[in-house]
N, C-alpha and C positions, 0 to 999 in steps of 0.2 A: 514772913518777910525775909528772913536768913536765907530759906532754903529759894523763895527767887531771884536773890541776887546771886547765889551759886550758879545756881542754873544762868542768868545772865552773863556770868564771868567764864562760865564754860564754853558756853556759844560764842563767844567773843574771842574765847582764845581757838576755837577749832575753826571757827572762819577766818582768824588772821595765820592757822595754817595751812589752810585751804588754799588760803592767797598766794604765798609763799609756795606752794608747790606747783601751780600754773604758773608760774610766772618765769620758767623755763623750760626750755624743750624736755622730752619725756622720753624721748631717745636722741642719742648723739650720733647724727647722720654727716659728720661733718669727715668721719675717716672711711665712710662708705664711697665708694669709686665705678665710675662704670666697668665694665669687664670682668668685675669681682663674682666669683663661683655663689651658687646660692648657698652652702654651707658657709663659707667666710662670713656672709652677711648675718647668718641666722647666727654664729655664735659671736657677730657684733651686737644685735639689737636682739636675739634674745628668739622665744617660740613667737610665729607670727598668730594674730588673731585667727585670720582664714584665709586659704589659698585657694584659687578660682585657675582656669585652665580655658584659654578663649584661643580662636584661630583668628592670626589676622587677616588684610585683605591677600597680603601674599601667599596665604596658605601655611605660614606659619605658625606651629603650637607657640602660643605667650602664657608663660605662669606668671602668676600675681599672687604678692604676698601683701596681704592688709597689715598693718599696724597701726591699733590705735589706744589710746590713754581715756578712760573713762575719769570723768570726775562727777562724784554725786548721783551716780549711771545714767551719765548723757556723756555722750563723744563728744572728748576736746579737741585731742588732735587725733590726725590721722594722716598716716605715709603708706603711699601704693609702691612697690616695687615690682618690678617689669622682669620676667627674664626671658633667654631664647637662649638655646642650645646649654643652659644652663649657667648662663652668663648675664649679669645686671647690663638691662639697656636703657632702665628708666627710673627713677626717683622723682615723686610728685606729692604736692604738700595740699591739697585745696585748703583755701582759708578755713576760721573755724566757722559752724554753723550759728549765727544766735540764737539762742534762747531767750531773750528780751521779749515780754509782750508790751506793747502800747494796756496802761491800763487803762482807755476807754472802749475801745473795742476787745481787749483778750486778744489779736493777732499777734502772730511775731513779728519783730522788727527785719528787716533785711541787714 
């Protein structure tokens, strides 16, 4: 009986730190700027997850730096950044994904 109430009081405190740590941004995008060099950014917010390399319609090479915040290992947040000529021309947040299933069907929630 001792040792599940332990175990309950642990879970309890590691979910209520859980909470506490989503419950603000997971990088500080607030001093990142368009026109800023892709090194300035990387020693704001740190190694990016994966960087991808697409041309756009105008024939422009665009790098992309992913950044994202696992919690529990599912992606919480995530920021795409944009470069050209090796210059920030983008910053984009998609909301987060849910994980909620309905529990009568097992689907995720939108």
């Amino acid at each position: 009986m001792k040792k599940l109430m332990v175990a309950a009081l642990l879970s309890l405190a590691l979910f209520s730190l859980l909470s506490c740590s989503v419950s603000k941004s997971a990088f500080d995008t607030t001093r990142i700027k368009a026109g800023m060099s892709k090194k300035a950014v990387i020693e704001q917010l740190g190694k990016p997850y994966k960087t991808e390399f697409f041309t756009n319609n105008y024939s422009e090479v665009i790098e992309r730096l992913q950044y994202i915040k696992f919690v529990l290992g599912n992606p919480y947040e995530v920021h795409y950044l944009e470069f050209r000529n090796d210059k920030l021309i983008s910053l984009t947040s998609p909301p987060p994904v849910s994980n909620q299933r309905d529990h009568h069907t097992n689907e995720l929630q939108p």
